[in-house]
Backbone atoms as SQL, in Angstrom:
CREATE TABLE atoms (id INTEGER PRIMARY KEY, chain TEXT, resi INTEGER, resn TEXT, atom TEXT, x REAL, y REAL, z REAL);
INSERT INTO atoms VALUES
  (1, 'A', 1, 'UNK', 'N', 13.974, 289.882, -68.300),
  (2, 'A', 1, 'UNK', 'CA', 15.386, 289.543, -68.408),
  (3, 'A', 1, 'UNK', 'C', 15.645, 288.246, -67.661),
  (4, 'A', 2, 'UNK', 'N', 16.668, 287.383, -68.279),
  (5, 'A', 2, 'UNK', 'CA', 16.638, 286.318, -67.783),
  (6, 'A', 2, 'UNK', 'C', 17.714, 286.345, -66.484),
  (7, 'A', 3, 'UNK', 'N', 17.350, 285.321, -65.409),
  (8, 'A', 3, 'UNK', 'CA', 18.444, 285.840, -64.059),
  (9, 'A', 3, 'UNK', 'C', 19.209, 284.442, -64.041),
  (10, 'A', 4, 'UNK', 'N', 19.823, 284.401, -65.315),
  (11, 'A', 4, 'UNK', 'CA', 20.557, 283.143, -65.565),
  (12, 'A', 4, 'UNK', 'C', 22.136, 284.101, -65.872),
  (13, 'A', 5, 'UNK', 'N', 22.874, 284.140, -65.552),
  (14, 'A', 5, 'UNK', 'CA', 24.415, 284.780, -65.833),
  (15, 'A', 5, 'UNK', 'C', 25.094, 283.654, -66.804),
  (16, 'A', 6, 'UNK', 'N', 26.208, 283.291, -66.104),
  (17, 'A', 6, 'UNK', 'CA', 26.979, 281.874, -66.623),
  (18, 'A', 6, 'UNK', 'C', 26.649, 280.919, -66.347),
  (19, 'A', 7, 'UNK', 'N', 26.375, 280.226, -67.231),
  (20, 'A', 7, 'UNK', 'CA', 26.186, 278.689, -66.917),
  (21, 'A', 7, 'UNK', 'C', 26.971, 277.618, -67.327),
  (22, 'A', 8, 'UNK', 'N', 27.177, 275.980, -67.070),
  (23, 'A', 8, 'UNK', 'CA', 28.214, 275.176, -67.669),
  (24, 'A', 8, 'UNK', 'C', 27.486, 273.585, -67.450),
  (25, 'A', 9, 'UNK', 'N', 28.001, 273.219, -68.738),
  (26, 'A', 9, 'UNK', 'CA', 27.823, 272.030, -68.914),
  (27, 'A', 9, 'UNK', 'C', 28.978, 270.841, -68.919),
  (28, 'A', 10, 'UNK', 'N', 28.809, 270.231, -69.021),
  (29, 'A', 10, 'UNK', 'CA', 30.110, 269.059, -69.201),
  (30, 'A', 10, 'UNK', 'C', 29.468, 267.863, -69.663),
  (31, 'A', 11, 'UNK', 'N', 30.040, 267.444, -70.736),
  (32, 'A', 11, 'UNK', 'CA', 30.043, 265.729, -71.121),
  (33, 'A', 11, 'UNK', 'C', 31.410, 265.542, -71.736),
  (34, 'A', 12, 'UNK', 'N', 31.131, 264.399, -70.622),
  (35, 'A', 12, 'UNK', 'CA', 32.357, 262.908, -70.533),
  (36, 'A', 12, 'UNK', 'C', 32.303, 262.348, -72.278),
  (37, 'A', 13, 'UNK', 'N', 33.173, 262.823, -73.140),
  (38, 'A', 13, 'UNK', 'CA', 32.654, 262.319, -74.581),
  (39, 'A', 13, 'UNK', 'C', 33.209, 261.442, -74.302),
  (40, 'A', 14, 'UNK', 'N', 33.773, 260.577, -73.924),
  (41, 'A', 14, 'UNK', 'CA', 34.774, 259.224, -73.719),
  (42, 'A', 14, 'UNK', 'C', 33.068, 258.419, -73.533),
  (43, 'A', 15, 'UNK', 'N', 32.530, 258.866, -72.638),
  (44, 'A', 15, 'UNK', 'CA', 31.583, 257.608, -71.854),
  (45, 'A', 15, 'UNK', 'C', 30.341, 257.878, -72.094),
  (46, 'A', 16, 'UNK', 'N', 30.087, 259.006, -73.275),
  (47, 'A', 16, 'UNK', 'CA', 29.140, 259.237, -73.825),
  (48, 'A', 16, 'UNK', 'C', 27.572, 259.730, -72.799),
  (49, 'A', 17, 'UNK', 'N', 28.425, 260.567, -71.244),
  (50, 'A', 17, 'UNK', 'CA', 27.546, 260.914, -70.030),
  (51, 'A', 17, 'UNK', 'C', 27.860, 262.313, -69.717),
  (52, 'A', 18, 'UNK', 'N', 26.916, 263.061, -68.736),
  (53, 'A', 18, 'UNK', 'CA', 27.543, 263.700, -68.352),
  (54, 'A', 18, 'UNK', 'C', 28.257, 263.881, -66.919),
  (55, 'A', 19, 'UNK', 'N', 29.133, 264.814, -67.097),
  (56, 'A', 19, 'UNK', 'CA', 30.293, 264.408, -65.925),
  (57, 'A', 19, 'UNK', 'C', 29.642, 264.956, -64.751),
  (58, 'A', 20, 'UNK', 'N', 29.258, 264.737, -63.746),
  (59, 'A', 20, 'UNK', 'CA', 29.113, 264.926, -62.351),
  (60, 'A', 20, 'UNK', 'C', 29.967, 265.223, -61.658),
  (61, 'A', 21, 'UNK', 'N', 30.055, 265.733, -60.542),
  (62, 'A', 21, 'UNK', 'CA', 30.960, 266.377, -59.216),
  (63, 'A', 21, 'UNK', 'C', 31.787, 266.786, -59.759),
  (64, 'A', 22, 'UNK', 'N', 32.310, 267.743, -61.067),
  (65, 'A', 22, 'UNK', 'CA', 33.520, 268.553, -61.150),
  (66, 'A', 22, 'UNK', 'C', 33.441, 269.857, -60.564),
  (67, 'A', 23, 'UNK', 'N', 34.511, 270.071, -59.673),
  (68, 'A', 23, 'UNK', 'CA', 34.658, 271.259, -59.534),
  (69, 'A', 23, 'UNK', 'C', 35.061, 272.374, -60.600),
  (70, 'A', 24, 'UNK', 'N', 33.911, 273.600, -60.141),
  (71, 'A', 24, 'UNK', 'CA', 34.277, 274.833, -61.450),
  (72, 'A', 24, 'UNK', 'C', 34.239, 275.687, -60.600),
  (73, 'A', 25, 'UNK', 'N', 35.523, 276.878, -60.989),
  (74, 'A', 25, 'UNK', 'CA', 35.768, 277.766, -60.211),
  (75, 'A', 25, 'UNK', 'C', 35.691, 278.959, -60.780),
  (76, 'A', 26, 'UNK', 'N', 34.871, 280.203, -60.828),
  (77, 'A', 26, 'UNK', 'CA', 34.615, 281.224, -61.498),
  (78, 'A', 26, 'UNK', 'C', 35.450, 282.345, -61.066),
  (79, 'A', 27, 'UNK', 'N', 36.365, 283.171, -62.219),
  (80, 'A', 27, 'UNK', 'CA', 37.582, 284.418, -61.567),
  (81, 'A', 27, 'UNK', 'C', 36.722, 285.329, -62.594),
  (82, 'A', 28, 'UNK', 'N', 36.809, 286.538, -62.388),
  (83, 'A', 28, 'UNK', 'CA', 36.839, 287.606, -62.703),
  (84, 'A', 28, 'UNK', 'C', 38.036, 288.746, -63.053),
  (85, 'A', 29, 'UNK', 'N', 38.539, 288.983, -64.308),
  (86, 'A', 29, 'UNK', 'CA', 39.608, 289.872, -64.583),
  (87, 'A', 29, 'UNK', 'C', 39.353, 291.154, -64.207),
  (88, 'A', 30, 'UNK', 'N', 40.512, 291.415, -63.262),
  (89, 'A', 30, 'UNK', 'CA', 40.407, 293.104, -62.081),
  (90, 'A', 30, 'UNK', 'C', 41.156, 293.632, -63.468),
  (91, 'A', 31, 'UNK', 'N', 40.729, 295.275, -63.350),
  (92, 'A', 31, 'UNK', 'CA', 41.836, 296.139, -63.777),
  (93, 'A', 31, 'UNK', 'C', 43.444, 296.068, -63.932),
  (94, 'A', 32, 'UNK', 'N', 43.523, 295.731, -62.872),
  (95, 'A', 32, 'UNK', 'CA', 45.058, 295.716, -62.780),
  (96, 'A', 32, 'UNK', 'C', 45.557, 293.980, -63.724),
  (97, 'A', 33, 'UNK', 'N', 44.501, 293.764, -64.455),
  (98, 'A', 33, 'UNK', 'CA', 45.123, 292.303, -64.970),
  (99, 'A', 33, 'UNK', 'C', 45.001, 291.082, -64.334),
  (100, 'A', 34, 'UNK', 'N', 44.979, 291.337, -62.762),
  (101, 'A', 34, 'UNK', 'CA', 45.039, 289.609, -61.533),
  (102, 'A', 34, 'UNK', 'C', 43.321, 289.351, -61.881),
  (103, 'A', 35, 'UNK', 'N', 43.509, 288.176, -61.004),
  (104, 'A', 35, 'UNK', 'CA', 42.112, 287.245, -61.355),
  (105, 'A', 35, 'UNK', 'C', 41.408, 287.470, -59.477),
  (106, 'A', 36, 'UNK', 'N', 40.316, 287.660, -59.309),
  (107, 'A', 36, 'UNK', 'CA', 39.564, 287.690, -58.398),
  (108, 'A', 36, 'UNK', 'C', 38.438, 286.440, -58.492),
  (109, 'A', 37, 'UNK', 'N', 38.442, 285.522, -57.656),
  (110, 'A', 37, 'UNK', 'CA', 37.722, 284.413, -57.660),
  (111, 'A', 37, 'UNK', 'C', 36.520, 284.754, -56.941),
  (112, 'A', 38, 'UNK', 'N', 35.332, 284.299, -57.896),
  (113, 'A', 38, 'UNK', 'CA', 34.022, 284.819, -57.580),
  (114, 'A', 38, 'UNK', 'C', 33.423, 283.796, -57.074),
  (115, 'A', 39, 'UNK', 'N', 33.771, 282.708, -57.772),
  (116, 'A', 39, 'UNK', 'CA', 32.451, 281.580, -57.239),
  (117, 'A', 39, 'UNK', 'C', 33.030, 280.110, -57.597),
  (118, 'A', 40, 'UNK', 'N', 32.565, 279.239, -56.174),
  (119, 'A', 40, 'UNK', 'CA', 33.200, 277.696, -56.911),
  (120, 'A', 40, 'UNK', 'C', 31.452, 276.827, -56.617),
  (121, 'A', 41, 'UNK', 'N', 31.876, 275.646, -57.722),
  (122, 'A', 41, 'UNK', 'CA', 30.514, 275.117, -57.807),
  (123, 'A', 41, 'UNK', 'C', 31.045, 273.857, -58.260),
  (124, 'A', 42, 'UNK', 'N', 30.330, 272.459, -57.743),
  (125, 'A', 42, 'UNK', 'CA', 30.525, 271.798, -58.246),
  (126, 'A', 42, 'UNK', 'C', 28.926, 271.509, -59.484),
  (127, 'A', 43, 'UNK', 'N', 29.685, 270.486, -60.874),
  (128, 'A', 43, 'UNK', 'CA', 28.340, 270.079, -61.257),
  (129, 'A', 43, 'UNK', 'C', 27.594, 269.108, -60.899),
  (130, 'A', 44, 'UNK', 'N', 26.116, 268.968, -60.918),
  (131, 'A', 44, 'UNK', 'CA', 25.110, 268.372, -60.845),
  (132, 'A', 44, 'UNK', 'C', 25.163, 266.967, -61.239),
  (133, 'A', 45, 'UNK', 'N', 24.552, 266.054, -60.767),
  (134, 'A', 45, 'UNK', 'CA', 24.791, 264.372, -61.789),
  (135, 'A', 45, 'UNK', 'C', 24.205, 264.287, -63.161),
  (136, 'A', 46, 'UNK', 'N', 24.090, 265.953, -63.685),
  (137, 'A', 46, 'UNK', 'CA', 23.741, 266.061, -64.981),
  (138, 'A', 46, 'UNK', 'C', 24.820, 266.999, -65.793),
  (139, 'A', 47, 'UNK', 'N', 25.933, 266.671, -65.457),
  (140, 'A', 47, 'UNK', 'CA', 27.102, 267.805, -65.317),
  (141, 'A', 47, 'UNK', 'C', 26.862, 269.458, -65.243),
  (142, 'A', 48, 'UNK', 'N', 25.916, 269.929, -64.859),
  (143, 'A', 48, 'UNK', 'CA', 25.418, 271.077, -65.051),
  (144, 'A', 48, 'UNK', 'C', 25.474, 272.000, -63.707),
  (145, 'A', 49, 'UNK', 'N', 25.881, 273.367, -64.136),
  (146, 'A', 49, 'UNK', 'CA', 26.046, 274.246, -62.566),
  (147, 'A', 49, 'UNK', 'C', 25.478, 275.627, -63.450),
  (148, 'A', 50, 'UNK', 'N', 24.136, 275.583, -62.841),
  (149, 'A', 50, 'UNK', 'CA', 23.299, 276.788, -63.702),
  (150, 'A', 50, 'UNK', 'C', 23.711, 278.047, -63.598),
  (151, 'A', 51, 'UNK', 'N', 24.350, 278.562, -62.231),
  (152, 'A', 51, 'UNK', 'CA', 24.601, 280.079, -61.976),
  (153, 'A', 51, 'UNK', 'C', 25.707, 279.563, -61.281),
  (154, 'A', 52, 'UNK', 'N', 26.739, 280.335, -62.267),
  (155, 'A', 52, 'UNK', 'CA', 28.018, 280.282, -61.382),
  (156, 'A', 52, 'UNK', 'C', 28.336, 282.025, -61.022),
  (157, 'A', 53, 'UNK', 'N', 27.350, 283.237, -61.150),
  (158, 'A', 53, 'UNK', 'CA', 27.144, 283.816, -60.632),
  (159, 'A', 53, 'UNK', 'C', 25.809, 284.510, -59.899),
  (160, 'A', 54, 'UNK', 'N', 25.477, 285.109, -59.330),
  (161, 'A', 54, 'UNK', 'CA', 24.577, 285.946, -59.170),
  (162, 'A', 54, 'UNK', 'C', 24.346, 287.194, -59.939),
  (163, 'A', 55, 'UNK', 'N', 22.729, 287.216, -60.626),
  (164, 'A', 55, 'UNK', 'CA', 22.632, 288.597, -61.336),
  (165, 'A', 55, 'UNK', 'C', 23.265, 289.865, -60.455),
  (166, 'A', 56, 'UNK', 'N', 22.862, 290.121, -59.238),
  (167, 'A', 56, 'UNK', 'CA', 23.239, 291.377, -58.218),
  (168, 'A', 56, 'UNK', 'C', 25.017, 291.522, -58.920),
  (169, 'A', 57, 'UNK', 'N', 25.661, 290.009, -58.409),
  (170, 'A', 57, 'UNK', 'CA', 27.238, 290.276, -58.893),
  (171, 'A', 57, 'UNK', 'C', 27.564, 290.515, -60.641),
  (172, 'A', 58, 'UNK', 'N', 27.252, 289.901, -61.119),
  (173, 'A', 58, 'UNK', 'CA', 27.180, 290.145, -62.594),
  (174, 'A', 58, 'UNK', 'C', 27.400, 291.257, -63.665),
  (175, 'A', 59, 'UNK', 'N', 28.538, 291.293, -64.177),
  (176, 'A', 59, 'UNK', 'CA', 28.830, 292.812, -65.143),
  (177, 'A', 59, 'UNK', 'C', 29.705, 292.123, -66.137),
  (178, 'A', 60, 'UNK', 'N', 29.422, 293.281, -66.987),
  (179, 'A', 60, 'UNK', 'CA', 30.445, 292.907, -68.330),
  (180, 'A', 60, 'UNK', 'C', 31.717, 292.786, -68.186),
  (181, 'A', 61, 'UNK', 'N', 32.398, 292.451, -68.686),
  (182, 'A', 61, 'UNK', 'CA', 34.211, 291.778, -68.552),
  (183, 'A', 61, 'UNK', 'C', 34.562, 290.303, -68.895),
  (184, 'A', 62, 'UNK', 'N', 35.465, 290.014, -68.155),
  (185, 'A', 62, 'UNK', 'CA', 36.362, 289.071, -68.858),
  (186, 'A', 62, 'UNK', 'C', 36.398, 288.013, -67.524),
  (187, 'A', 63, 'UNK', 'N', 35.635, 286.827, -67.961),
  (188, 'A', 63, 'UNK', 'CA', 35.750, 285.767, -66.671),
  (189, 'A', 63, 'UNK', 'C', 36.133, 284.587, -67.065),
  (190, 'A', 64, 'UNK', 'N', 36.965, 283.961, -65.901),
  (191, 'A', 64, 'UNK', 'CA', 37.454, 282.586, -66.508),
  (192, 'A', 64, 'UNK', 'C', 37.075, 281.659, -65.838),
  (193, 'A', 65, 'UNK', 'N', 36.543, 280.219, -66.544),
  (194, 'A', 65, 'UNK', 'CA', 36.146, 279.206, -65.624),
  (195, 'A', 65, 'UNK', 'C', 37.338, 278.017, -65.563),
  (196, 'A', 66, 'UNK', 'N', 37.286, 277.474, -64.530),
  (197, 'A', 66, 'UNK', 'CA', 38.163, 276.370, -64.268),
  (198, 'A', 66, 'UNK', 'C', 37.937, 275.074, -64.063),
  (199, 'A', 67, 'UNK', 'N', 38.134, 274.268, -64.719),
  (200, 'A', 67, 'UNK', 'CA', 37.487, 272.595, -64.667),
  (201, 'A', 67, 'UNK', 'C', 38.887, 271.908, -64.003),
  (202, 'A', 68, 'UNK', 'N', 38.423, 271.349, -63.016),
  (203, 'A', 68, 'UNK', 'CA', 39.177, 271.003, -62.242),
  (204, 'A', 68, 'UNK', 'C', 39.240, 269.093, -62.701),
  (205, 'A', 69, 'UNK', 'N', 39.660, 268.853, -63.872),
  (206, 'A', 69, 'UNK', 'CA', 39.626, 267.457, -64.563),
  (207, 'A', 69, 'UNK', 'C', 40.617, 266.469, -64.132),
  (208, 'A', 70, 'UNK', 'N', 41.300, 266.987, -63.291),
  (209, 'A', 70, 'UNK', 'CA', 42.428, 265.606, -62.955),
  (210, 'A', 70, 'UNK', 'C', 41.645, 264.703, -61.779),
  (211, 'A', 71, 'UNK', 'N', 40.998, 265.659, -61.025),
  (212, 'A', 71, 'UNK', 'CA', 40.219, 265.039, -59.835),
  (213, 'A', 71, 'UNK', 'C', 38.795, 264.149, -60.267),
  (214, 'A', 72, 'UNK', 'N', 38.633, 264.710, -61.220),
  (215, 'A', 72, 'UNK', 'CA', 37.721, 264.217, -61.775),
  (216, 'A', 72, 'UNK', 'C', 37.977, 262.918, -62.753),
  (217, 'A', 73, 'UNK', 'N', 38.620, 262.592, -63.433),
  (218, 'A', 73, 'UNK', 'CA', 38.956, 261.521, -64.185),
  (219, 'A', 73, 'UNK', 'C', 39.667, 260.796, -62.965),
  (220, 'A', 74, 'UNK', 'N', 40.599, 260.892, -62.011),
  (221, 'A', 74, 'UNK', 'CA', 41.143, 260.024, -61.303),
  (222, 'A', 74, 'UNK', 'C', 39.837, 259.371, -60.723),
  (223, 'A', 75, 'UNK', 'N', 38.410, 259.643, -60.187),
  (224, 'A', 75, 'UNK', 'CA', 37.589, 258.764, -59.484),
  (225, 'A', 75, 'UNK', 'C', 37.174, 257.436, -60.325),
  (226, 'A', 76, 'UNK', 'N', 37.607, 257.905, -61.826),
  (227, 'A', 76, 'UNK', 'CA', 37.729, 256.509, -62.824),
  (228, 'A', 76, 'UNK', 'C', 38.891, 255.685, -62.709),
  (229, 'A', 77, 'UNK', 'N', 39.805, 255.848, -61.499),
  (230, 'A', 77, 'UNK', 'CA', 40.986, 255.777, -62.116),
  (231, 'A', 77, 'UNK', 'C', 41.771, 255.677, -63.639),
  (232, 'A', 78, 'UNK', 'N', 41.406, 256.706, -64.222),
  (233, 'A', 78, 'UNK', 'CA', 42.088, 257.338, -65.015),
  (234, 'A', 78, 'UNK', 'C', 43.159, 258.203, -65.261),
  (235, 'A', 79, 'UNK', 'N', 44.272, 258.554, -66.290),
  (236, 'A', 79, 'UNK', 'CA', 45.093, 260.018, -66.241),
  (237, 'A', 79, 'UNK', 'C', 44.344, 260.921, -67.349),
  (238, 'A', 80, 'UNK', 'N', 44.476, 262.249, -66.928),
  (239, 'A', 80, 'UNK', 'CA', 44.626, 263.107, -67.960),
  (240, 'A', 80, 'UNK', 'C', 45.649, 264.293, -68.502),
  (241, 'A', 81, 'UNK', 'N', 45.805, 264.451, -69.664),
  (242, 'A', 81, 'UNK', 'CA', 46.700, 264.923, -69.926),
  (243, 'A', 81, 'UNK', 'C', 46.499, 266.650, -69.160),
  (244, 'A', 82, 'UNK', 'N', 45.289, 266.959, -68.597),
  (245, 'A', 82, 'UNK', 'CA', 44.996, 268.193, -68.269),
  (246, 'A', 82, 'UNK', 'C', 44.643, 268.061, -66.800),
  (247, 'A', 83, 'UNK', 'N', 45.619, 268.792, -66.119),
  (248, 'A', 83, 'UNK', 'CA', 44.958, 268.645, -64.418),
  (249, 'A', 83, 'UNK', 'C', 43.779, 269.701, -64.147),
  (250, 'A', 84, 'UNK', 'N', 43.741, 271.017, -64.974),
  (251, 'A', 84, 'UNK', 'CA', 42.434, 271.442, -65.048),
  (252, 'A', 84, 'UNK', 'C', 42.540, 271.806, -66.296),
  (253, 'A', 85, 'UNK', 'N', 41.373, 272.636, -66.702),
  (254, 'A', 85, 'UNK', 'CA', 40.982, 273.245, -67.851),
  (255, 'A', 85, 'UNK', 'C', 40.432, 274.602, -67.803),
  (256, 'A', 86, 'UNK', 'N', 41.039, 275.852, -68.037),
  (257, 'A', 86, 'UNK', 'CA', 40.486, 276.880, -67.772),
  (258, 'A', 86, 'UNK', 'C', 39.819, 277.623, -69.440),
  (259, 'A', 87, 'UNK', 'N', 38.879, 278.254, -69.582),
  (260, 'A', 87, 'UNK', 'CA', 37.900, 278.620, -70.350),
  (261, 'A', 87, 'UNK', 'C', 37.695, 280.066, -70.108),
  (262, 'A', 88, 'UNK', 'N', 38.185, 280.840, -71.038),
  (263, 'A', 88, 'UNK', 'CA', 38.565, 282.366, -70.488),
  (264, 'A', 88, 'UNK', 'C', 37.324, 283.332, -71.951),
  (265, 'A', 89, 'UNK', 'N', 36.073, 284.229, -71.012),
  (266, 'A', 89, 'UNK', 'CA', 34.995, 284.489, -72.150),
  (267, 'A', 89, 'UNK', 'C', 34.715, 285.906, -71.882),
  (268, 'A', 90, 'UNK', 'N', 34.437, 286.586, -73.078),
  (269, 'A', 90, 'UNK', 'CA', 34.110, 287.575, -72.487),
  (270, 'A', 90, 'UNK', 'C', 33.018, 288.355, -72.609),
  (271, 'A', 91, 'UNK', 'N', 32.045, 288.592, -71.614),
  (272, 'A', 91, 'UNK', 'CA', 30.760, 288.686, -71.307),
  (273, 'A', 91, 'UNK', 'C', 30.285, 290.389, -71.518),
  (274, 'A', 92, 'UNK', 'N', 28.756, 290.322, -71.579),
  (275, 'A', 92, 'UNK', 'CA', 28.218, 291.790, -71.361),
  (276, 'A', 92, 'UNK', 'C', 27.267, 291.756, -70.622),
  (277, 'A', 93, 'UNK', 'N', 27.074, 293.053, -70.125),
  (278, 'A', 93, 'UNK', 'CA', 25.246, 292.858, -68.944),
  (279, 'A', 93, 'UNK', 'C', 24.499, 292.501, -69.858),
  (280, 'A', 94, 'UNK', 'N', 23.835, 291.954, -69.612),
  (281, 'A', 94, 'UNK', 'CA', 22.119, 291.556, -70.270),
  (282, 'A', 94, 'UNK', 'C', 22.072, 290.560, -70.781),
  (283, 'A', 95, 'UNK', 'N', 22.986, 289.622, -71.154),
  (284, 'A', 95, 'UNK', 'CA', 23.162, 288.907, -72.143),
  (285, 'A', 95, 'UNK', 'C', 23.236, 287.318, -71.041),
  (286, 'A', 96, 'UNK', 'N', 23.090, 286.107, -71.270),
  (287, 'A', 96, 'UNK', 'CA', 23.308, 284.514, -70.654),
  (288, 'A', 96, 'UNK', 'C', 24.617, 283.918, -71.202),
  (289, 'A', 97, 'UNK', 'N', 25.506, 283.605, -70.786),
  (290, 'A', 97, 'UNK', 'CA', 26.493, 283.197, -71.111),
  (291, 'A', 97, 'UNK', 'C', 26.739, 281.535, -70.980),
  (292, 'A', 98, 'UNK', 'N', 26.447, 280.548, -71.570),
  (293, 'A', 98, 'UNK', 'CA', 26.204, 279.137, -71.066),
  (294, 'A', 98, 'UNK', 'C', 27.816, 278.410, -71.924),
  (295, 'A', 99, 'UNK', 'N', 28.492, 278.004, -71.486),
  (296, 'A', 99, 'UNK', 'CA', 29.483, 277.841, -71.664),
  (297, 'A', 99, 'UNK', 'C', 29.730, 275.978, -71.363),
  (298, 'A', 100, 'UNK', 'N', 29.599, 275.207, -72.335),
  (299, 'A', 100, 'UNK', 'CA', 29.772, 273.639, -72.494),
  (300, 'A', 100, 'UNK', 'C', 30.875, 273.794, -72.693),
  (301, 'A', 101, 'UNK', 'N', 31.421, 272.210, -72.196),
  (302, 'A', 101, 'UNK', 'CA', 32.824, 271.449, -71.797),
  (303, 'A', 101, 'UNK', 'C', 32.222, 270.041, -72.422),
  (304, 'A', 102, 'UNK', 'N', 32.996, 269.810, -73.799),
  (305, 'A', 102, 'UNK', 'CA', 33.077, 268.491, -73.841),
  (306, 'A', 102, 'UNK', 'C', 34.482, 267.768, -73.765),
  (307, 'A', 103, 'UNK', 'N', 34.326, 266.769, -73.038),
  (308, 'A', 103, 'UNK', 'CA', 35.715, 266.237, -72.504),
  (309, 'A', 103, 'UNK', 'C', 36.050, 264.807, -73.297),
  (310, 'A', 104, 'UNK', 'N', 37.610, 265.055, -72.641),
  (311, 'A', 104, 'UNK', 'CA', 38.030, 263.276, -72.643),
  (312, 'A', 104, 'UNK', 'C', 39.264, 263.505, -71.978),
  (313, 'A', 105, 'UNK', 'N', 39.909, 262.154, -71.546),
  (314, 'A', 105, 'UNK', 'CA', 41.028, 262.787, -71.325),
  (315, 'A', 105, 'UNK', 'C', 42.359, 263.438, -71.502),
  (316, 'A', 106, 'UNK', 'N', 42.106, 263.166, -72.928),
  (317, 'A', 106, 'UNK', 'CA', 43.531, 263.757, -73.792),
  (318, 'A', 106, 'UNK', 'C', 43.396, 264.646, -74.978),
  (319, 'A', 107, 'UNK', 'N', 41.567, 265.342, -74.812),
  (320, 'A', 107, 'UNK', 'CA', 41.245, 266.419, -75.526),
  (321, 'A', 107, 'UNK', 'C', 39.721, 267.069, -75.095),
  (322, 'A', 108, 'UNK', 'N', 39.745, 268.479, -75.709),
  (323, 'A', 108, 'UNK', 'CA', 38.422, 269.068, -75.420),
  (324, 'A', 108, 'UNK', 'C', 37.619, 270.061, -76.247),
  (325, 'A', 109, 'UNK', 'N', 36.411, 270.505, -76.293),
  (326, 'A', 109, 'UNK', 'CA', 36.352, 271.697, -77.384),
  (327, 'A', 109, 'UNK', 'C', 34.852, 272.204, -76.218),
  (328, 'A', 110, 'UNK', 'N', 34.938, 272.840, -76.852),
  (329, 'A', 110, 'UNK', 'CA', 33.989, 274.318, -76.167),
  (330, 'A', 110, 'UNK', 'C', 33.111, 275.250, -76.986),
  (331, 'A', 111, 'UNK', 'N', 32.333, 276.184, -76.823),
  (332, 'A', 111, 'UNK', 'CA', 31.457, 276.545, -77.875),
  (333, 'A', 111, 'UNK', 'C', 30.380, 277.685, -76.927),
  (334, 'A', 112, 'UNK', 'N', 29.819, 278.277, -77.532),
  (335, 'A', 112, 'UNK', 'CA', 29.278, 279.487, -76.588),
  (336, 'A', 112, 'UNK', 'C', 27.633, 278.819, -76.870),
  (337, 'A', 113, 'UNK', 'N', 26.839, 277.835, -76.021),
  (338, 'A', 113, 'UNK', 'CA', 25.705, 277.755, -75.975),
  (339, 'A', 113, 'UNK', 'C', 24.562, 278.721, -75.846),
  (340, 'A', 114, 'UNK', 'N', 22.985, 277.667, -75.959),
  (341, 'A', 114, 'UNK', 'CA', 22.028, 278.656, -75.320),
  (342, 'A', 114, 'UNK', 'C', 21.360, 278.051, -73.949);
């Protein structure tokens, strides 16, 4: 079994790279509906943050990631129309969940990788 949980990618489609130092913040949906924040990570200078959990923590449900893109486009001095971007999936045990972010700043799309 692979001890890969969620994973995330990001490319800058504007600059045709991938995005480095974004912060991603991993919640977990409780019973009662609220969000429990599991894990923050920034990405790699390959926009990449391989485990944004631990297998031990890891179960089926409903987790949301958060791209924290305003901080991130401002080091271009840039605006974006999105101060973050949240990405809401819903997972099972056993399974890798790799979850790409392609960006810009005034749009995005997403897609369930391998």
């Amino acid at each position: 079994m692979s001890k890969r949980t969620i994973s995330t990618h990001i490319l800058n489609s504007c600059e045709g790279k991938a995005a480095g130092n974004v912060t991603v913040i991993l919640f977990r949906k409780k019973p009662d509906n609220s969000w429990e924040e599991i894990s923050s990570s920034k990405t790699n200078n390959d926009g990449r943050i391989e485990n944004l959990i631990t297998l031990e923590n890891f179960r089926g449900g409903v987790y949301k990631l958060r791209f924290g893109i305003s901080e991130y486009f401002a080091t271009f001095h840039k605006k974006s129309l999105y101060p973050y971007i949240e990405i809401t999936v819903e997972c099972e045990e056993g399974q890798h969940y790799h979850v790409p972010l392609l960006l810009s700043p005034f749009s995005y799309s997403t897609y369930r990788g391998t």
